[in-house]
N, CA and C atoms as a LAMMPS dump frame, in Angstrom:
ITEM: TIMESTEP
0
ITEM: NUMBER OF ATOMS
606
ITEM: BOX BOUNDS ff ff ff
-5.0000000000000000e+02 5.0000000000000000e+02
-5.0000000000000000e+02 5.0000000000000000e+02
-5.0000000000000000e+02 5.0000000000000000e+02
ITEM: ATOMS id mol type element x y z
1 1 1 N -283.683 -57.501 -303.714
2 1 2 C -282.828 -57.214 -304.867
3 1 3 C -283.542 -57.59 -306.159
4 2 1 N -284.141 -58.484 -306.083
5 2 2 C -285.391 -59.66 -307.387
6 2 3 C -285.637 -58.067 -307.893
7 3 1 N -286.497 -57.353 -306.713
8 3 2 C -288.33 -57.009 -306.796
9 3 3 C -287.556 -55.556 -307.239
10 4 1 N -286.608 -54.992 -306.795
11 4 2 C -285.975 -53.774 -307.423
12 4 3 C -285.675 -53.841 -308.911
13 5 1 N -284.61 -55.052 -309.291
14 5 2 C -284.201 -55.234 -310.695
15 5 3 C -285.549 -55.083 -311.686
16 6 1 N -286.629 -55.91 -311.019
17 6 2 C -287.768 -56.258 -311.928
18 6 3 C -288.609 -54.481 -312.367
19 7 1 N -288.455 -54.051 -310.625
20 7 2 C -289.119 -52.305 -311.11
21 7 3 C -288.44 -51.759 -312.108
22 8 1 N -287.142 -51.78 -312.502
23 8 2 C -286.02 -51.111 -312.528
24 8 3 C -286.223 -51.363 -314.156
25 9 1 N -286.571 -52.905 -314.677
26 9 2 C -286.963 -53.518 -315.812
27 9 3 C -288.055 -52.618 -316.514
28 10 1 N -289.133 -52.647 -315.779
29 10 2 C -290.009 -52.39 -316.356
30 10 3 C -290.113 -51.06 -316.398
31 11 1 N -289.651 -50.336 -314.957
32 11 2 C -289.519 -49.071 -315.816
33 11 3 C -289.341 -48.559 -317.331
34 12 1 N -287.546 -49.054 -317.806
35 12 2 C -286.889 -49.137 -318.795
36 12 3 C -287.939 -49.229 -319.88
37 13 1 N -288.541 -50.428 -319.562
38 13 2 C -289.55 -50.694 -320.85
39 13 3 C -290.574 -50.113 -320.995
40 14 1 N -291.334 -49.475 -320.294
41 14 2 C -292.418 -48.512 -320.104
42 14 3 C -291.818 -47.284 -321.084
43 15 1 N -290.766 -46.739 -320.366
44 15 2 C -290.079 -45.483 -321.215
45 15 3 C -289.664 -45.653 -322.611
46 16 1 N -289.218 -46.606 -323.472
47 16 2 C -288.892 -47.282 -324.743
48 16 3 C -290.241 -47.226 -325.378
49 17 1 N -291.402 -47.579 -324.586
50 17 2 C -292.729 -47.752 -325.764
51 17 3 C -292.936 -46.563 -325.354
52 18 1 N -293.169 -45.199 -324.617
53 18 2 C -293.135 -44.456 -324.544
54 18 3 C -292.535 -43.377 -325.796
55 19 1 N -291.541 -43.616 -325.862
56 19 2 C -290.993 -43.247 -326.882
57 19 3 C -290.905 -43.111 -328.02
58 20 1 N -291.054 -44.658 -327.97
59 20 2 C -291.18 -45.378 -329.316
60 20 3 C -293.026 -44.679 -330.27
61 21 1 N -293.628 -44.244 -329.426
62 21 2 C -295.04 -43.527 -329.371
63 21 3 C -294.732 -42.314 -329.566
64 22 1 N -293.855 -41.802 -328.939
65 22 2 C -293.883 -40.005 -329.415
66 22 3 C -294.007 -39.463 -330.825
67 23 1 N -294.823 -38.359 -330.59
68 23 2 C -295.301 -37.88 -331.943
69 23 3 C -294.388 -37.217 -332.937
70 24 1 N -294.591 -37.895 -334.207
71 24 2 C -293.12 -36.911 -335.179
72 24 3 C -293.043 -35.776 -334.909
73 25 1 N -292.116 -34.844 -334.97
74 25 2 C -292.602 -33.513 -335.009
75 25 3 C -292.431 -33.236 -336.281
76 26 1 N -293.353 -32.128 -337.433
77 26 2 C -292.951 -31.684 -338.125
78 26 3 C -292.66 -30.217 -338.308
79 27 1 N -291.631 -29.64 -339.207
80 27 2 C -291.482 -28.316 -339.275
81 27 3 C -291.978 -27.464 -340.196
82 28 1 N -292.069 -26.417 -339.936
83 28 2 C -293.268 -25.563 -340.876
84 28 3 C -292.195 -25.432 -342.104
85 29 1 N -292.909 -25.326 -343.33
86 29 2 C -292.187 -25.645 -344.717
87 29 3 C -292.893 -25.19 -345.451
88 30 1 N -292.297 -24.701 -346.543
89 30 2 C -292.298 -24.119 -347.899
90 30 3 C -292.114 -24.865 -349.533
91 31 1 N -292.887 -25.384 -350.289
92 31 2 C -292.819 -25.765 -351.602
93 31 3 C -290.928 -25.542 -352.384
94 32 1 N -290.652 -26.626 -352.101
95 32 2 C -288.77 -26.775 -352.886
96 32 3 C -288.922 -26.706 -354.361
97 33 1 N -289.665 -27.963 -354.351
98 33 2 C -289.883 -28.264 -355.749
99 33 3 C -290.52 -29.68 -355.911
100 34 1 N -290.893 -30.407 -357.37
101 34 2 C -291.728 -30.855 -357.616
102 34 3 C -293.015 -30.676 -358.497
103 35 1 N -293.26 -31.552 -358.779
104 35 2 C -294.689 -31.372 -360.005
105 35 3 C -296.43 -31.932 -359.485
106 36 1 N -297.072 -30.958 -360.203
107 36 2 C -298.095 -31.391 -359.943
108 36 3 C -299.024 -32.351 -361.312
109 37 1 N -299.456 -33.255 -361.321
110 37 2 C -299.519 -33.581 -362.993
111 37 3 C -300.789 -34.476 -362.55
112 38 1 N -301.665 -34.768 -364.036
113 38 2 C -302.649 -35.296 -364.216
114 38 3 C -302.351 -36.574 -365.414
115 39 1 N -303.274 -37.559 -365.129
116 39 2 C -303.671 -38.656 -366.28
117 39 3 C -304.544 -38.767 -366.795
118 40 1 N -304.891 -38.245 -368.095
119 40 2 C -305.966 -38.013 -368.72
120 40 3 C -306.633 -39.604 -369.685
121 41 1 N -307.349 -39.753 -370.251
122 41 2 C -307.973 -40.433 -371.674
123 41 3 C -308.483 -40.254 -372.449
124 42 1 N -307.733 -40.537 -373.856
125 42 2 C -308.553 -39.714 -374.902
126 42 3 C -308.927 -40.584 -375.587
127 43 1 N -309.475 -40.478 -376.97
128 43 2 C -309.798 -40.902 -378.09
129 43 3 C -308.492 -41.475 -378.734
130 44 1 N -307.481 -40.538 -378.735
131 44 2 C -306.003 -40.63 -379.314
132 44 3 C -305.261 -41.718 -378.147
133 45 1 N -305.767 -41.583 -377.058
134 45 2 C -304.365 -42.472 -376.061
135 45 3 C -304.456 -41.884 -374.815
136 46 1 N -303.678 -42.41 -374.014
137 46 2 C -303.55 -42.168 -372.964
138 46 3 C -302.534 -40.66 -372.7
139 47 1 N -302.596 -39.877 -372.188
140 47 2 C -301.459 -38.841 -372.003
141 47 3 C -301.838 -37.834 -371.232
142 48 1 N -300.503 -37.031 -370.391
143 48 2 C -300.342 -36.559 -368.921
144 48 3 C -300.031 -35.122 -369.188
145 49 1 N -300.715 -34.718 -368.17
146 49 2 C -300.131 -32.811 -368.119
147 49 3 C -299.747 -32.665 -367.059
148 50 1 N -298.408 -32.047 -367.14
149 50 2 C -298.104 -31.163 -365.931
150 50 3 C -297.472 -30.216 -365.765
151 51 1 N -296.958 -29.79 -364.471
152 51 2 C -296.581 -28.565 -364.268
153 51 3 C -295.413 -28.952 -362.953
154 52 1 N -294.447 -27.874 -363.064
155 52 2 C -293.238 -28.178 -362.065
156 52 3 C -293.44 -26.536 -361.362
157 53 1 N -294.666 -26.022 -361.692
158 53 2 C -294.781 -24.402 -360.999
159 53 3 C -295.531 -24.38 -359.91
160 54 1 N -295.41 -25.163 -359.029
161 54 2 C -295.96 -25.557 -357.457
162 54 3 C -295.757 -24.399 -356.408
163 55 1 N -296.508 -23.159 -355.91
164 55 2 C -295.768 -23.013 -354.839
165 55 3 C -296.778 -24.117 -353.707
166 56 1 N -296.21 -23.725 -352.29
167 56 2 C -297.037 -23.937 -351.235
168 56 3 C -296.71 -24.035 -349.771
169 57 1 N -297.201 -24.17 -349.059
170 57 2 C -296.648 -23.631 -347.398
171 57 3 C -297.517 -24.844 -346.791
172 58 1 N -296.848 -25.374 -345.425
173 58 2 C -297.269 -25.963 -344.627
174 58 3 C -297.019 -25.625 -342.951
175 59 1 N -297.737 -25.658 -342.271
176 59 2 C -297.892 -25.588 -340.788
177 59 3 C -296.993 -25.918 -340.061
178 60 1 N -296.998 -26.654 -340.306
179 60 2 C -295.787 -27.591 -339.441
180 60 3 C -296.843 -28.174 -337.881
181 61 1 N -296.373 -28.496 -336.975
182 61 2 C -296.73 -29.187 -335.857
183 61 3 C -296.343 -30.27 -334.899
184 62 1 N -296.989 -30.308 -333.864
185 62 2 C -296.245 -31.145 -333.078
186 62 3 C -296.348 -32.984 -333.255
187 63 1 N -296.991 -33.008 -334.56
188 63 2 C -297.318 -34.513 -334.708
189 63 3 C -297.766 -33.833 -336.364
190 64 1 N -298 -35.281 -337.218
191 64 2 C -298.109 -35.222 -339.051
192 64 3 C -299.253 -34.91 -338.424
193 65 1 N -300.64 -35.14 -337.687
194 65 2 C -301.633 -35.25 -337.974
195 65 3 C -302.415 -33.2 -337.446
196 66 1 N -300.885 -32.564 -337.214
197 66 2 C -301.806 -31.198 -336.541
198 66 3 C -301.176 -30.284 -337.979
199 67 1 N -300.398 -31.251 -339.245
200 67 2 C -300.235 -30.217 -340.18
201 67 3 C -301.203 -29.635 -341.075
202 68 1 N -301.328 -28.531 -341.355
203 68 2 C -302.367 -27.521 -342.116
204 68 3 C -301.489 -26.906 -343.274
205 69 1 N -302.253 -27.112 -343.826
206 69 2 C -301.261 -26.091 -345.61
207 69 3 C -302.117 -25.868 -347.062
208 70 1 N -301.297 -25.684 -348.087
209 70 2 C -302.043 -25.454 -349.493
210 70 3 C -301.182 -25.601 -350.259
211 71 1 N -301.312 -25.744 -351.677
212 71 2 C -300.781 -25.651 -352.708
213 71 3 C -301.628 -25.421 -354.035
214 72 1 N -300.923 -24.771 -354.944
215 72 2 C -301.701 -24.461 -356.107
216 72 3 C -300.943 -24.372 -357.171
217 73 1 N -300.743 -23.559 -358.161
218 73 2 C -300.458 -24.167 -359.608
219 73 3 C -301.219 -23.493 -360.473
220 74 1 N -300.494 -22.531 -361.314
221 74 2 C -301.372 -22.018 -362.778
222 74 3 C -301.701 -22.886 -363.668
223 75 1 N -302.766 -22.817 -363.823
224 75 2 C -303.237 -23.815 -365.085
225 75 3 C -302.633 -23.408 -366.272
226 76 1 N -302.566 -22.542 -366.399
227 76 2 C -301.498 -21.775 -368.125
228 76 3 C -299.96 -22.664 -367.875
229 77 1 N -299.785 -23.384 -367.099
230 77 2 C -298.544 -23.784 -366.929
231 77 3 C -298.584 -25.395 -367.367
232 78 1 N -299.281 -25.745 -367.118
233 78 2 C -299.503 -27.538 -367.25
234 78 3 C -299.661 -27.716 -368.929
235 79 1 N -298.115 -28.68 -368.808
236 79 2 C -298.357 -29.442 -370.876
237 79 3 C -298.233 -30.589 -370.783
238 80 1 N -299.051 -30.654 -372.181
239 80 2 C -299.56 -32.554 -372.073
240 80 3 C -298.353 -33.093 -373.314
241 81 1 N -297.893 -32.128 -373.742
242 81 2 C -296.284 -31.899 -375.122
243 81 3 C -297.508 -31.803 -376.596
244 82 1 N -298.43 -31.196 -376.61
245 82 2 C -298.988 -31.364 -377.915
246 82 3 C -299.756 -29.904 -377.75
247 83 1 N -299.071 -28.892 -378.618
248 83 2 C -299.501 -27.771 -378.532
249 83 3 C -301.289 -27.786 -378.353
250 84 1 N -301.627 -27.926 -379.295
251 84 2 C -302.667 -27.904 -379.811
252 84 3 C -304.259 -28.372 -378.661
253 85 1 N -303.64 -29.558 -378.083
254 85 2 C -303.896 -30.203 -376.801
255 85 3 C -304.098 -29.072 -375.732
256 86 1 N -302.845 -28.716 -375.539
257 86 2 C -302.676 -27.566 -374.386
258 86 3 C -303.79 -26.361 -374.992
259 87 1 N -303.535 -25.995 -375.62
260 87 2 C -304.822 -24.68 -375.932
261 87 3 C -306.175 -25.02 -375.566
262 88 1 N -306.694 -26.441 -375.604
263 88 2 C -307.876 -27.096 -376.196
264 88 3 C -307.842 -27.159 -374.144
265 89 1 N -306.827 -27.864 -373.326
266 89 2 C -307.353 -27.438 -371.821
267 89 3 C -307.34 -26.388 -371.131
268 90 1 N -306.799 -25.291 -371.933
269 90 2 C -306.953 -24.308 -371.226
270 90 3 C -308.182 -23.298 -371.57
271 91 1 N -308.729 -23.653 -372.373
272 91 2 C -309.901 -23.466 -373.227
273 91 3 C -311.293 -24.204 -372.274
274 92 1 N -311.442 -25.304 -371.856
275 92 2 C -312.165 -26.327 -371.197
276 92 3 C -311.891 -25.777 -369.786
277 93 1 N -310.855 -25.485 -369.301
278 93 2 C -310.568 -24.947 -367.558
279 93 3 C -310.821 -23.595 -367.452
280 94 1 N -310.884 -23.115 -368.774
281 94 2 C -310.951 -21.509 -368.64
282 94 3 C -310.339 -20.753 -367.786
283 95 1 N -308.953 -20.715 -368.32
284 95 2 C -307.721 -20.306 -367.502
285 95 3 C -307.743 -18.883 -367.035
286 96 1 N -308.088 -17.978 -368.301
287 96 2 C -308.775 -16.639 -368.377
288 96 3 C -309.22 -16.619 -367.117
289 97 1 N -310.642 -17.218 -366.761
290 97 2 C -311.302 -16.939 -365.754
291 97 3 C -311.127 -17.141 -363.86
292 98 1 N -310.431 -18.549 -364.592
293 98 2 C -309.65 -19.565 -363.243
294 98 3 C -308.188 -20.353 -363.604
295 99 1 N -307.488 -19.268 -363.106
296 99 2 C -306.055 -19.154 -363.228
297 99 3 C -305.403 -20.265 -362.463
298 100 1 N -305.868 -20.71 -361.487
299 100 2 C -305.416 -21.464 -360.633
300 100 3 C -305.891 -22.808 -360.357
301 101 1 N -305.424 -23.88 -360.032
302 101 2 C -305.796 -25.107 -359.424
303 101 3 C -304.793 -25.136 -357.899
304 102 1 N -305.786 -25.379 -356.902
305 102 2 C -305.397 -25.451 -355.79
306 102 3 C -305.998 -26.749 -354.577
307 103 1 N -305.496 -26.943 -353.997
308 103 2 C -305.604 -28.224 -352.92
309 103 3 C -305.405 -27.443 -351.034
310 104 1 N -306.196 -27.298 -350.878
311 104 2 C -306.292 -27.03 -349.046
312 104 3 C -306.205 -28.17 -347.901
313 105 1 N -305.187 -28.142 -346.932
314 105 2 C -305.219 -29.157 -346.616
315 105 3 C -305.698 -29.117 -345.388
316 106 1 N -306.886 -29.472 -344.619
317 106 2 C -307.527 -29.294 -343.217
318 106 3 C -307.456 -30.349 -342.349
319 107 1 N -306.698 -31.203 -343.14
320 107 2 C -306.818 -32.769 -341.752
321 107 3 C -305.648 -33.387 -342.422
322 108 1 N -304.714 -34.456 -341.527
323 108 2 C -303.872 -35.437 -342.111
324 108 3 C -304.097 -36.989 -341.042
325 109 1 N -304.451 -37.947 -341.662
326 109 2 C -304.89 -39.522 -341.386
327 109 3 C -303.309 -40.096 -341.266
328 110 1 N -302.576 -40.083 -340.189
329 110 2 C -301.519 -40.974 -340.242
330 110 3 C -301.433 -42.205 -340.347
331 111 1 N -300.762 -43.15 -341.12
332 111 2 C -300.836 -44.464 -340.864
333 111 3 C -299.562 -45.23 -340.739
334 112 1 N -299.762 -46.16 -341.119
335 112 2 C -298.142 -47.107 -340.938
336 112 3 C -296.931 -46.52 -341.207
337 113 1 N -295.96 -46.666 -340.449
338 113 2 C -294.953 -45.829 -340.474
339 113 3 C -293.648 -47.007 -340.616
340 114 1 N -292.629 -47.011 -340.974
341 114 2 C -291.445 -47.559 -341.777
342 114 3 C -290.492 -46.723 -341.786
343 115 1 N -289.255 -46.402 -340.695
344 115 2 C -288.877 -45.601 -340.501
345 115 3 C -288.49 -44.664 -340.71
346 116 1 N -288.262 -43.837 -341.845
347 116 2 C -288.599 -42.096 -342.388
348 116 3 C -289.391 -41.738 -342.962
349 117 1 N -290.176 -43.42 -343.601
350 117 2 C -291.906 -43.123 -344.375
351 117 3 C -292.854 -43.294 -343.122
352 118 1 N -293.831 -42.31 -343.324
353 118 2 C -295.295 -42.716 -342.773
354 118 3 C -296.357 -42.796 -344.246
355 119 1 N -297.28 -43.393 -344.069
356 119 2 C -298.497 -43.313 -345.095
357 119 3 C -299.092 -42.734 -344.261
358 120 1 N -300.316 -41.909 -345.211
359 120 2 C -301.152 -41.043 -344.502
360 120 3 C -302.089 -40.753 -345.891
361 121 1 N -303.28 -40.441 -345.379
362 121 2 C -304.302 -39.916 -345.956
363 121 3 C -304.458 -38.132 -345.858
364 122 1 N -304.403 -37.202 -347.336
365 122 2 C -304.562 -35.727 -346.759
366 122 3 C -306.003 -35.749 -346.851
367 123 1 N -306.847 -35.244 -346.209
368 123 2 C -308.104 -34.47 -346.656
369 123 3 C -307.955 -32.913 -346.732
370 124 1 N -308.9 -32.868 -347.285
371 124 2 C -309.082 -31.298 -347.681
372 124 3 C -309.924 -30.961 -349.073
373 125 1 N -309.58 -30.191 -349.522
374 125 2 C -310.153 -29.364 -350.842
375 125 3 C -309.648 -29.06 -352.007
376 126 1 N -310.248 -29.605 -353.144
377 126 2 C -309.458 -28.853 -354.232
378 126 3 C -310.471 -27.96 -355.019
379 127 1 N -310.012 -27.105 -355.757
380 127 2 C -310.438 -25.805 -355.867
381 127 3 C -309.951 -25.689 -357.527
382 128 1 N -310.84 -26.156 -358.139
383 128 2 C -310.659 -26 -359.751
384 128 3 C -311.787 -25.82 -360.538
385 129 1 N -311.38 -24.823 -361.711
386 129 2 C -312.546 -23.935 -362.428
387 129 3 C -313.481 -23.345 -361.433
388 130 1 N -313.08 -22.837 -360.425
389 130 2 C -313.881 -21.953 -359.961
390 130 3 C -314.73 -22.792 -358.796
391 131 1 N -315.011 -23.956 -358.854
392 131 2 C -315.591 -24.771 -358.207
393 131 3 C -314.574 -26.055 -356.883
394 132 1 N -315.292 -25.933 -355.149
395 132 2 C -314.359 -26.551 -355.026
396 132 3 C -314.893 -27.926 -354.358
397 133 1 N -314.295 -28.703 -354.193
398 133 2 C -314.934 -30.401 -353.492
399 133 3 C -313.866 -30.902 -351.969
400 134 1 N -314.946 -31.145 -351.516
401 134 2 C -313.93 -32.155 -350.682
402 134 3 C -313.598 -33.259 -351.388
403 135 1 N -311.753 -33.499 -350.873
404 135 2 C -310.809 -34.942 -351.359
405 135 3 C -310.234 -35.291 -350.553
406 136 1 N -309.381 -36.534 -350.718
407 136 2 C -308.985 -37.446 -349.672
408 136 3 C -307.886 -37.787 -350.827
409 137 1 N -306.217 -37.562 -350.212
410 137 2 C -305.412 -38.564 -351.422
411 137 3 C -304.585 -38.896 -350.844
412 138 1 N -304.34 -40.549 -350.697
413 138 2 C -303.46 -41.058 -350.077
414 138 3 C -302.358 -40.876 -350.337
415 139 1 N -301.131 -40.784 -349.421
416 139 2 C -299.744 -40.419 -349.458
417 139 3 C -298.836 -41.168 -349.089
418 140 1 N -297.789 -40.807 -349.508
419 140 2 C -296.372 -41.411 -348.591
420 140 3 C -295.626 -40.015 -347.85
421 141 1 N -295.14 -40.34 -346.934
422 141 2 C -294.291 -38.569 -346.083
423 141 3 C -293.089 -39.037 -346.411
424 142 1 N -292.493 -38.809 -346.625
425 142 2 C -290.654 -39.423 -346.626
426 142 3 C -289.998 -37.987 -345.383
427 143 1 N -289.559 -37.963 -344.228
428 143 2 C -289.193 -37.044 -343.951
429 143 3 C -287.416 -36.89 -343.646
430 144 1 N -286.642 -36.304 -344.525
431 144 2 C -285.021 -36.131 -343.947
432 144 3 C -284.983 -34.74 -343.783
433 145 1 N -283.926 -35.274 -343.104
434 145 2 C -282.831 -33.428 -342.695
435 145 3 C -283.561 -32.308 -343.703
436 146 1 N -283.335 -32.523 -344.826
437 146 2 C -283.317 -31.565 -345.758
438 146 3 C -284.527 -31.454 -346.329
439 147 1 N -285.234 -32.047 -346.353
440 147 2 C -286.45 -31.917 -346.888
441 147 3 C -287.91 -32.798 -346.466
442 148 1 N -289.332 -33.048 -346.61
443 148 2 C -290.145 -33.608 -346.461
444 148 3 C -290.824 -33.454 -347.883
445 149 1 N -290.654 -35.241 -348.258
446 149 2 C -291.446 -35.592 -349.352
447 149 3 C -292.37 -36.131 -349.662
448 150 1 N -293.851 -35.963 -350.16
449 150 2 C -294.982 -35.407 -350.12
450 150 3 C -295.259 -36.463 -351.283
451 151 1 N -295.638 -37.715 -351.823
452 151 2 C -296.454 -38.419 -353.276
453 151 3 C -297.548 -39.215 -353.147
454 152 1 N -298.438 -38.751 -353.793
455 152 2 C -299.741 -39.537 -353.917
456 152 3 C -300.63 -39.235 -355.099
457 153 1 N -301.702 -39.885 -355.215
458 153 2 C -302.952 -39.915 -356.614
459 153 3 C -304.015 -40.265 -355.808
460 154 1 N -304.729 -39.41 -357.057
461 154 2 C -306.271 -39.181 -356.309
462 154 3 C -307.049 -39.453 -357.768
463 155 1 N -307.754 -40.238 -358.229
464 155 2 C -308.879 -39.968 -358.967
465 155 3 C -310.036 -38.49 -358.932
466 156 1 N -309.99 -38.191 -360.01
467 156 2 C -310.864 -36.863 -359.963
468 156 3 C -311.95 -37.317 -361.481
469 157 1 N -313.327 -36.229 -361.215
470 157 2 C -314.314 -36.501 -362.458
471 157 3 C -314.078 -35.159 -362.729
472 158 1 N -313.817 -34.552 -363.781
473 158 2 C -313.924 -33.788 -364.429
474 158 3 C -315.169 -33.03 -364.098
475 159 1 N -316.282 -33.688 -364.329
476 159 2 C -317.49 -32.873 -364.519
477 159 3 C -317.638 -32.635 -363.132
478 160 1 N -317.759 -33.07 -362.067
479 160 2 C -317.462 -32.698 -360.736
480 160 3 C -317.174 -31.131 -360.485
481 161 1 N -315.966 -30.775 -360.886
482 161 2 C -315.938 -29.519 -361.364
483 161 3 C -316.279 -28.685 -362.869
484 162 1 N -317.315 -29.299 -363.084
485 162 2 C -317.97 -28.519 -363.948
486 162 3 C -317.487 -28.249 -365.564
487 163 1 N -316.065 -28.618 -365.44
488 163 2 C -315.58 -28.749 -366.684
489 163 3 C -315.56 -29.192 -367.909
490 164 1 N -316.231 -28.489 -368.972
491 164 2 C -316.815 -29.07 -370.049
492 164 3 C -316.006 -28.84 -371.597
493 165 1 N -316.47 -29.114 -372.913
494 165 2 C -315.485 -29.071 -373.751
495 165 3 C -314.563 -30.36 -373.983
496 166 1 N -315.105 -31.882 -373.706
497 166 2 C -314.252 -32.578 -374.004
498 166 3 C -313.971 -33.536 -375.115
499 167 1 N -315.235 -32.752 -375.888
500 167 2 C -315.674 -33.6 -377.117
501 167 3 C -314.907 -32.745 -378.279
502 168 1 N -314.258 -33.005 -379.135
503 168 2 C -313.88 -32.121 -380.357
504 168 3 C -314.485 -32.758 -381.81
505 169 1 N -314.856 -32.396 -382.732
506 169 2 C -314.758 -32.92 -384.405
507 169 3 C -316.003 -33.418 -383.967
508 170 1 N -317.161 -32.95 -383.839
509 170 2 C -318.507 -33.739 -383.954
510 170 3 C -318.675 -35.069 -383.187
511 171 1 N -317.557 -34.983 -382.241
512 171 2 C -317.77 -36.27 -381.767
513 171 3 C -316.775 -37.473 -381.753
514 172 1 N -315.599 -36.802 -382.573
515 172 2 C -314.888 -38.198 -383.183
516 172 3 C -313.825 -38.1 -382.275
517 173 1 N -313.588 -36.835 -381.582
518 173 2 C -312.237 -36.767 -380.544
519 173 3 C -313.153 -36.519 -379.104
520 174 1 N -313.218 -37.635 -378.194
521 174 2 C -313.541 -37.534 -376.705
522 174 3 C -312.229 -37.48 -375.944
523 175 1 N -312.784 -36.854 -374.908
524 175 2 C -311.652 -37.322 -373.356
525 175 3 C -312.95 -37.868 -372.279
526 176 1 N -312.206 -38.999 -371.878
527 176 2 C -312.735 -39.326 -370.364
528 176 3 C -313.112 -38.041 -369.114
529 177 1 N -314.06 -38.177 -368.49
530 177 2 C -314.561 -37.084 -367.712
531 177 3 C -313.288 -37.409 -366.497
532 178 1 N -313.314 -39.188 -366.268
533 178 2 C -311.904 -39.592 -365.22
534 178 3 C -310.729 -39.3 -365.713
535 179 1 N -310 -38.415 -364.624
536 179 2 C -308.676 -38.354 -364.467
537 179 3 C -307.847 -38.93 -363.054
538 180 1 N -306.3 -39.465 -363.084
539 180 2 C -305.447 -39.404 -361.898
540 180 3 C -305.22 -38.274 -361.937
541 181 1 N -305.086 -37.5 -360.56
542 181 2 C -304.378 -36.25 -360.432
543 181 3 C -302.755 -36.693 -359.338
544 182 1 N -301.687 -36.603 -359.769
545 182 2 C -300.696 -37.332 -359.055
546 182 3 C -300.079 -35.868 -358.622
547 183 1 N -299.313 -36.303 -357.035
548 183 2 C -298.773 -34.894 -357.207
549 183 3 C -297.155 -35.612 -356.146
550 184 1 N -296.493 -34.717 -356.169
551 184 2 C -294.966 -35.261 -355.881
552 184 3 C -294.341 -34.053 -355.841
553 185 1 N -293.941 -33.895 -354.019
554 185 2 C -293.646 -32.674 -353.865
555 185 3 C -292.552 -32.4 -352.446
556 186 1 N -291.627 -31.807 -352.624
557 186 2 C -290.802 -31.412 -351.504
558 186 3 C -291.278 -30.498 -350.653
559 187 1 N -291.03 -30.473 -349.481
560 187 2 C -290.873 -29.08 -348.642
561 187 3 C -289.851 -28.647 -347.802
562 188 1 N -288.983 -27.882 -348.225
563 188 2 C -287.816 -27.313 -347.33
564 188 3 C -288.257 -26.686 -346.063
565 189 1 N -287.743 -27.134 -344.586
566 189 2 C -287.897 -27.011 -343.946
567 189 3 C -287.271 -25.025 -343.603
568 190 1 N -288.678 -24.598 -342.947
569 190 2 C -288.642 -22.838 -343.34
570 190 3 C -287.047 -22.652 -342.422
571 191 1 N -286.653 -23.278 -341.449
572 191 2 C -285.234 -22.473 -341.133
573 191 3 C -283.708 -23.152 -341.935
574 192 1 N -283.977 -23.71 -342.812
575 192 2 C -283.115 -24.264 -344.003
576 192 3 C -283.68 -23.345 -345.18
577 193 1 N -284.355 -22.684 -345.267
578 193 2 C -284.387 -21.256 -346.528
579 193 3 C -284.292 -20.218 -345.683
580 194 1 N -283.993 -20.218 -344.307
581 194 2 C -284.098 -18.543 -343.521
582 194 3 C -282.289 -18.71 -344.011
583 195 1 N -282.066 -19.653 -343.661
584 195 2 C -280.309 -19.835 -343.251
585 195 3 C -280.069 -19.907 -344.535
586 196 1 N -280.87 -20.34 -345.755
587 196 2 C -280.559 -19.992 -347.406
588 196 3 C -279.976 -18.831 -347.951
589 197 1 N -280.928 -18.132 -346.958
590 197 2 C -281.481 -16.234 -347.46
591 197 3 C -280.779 -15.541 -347.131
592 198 1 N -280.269 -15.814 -345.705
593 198 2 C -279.197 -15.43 -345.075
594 198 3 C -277.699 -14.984 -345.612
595 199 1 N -277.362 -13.842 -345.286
596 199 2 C -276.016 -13.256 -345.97
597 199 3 C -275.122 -14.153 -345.369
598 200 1 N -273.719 -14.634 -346.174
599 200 2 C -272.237 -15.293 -345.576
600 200 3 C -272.398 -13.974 -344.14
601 201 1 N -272.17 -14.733 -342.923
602 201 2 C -271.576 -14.55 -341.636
603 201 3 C -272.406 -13.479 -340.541
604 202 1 N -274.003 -13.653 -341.043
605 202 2 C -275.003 -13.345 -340.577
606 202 3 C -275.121 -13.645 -339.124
């Protein structure tokens, strides 16, 4: 009777860490909403551009670490609130030419998890002025019912991607080549916008 209870025990507990191990699942998703924004340095001060014109799609998978996706963002869209400013980066990014800033995502680094947060590292690519780099930007996942939320910062060099133009007035107005690039972003899970799209009594 001992040697049964004790199998019977450990079974139980075998199956619990078992469990307790199973891989999140995530669901393939679509850009809700959210901004993508930068921290610049100038001569004048410190000050931020951004943009709330995000689309982007994700994979989904049977664990965070098999998700694949992208996101991007018109550069004609990102303000720093100073007209003048805004002309002067879209002038330096050469929007004309390279309309877009984009991020590819080919790997995800899971880490400590806290029960609806995981941290995680994305790698992948970003893809600005025409030029693109491998990056790494650490995250938080927040995942509920309704959505999966996506925030992290990445240091970026400017000149890295090639981007020049940061000097104005002979010299007397600089920007730092370093920027934060922060980004903070939802994804609606794709059969919560099928059932969106969906006519009343479909």
């Amino acid at each position: 009777m001992n040697m049964r209870f004790l199998l019977a025990a450990l079974s139980t507990l075998c199956a619990g860490e078992l469990h307790a191990q199973a891989p999140r699942l995530v669901p393939v998703g679509t850009v809700r909403d959210g901004t993508l924004s930068f921290e610049g340095r100038a001569t004048t001060g410190v000050f931020t551009g951004t943009t709330a014109a995000v689309r982007g799609e994700m994979s989904g998978g049977g664990s965070l670490s098999e998700v694949r996706g992208w996101v991007d963002a018109p550069v004609s869209t990102l303000v720093t609130g100073n007209g003048h400013r805004d002309k002067d980066l879209n002038k330096s990014l050469e929007s004309n030419l390279y309309p877009t800033v984009r991020f590819d995502l080919t790997g995800v680094m899971p880490g400590a998890e806290r029960g609806d947060t995981v941290d995680a590292v994305l790698q992948g690519r970003f893809t600005i002025h025409g030029v693109t780099r491998e990056a790494s930007i650490p995250v938080t996942v927040v995942t509920r019912p309704d959505a999966i939320r996506v925030r992290g910062d990445t240091p970026l060099s400017l000149k890295d991607y090639k981007i020049g133009g940061l000097t104005k007035l002979l010299g007397t107005l600089k920007m730092d080549d370093k920027i934060v690039v922060h980004l903070d972003l939802r994804f609606a899970p794709a059969a919560r916008l099928d059932s969106a799209m969906s006519p009343p009594g479909s």
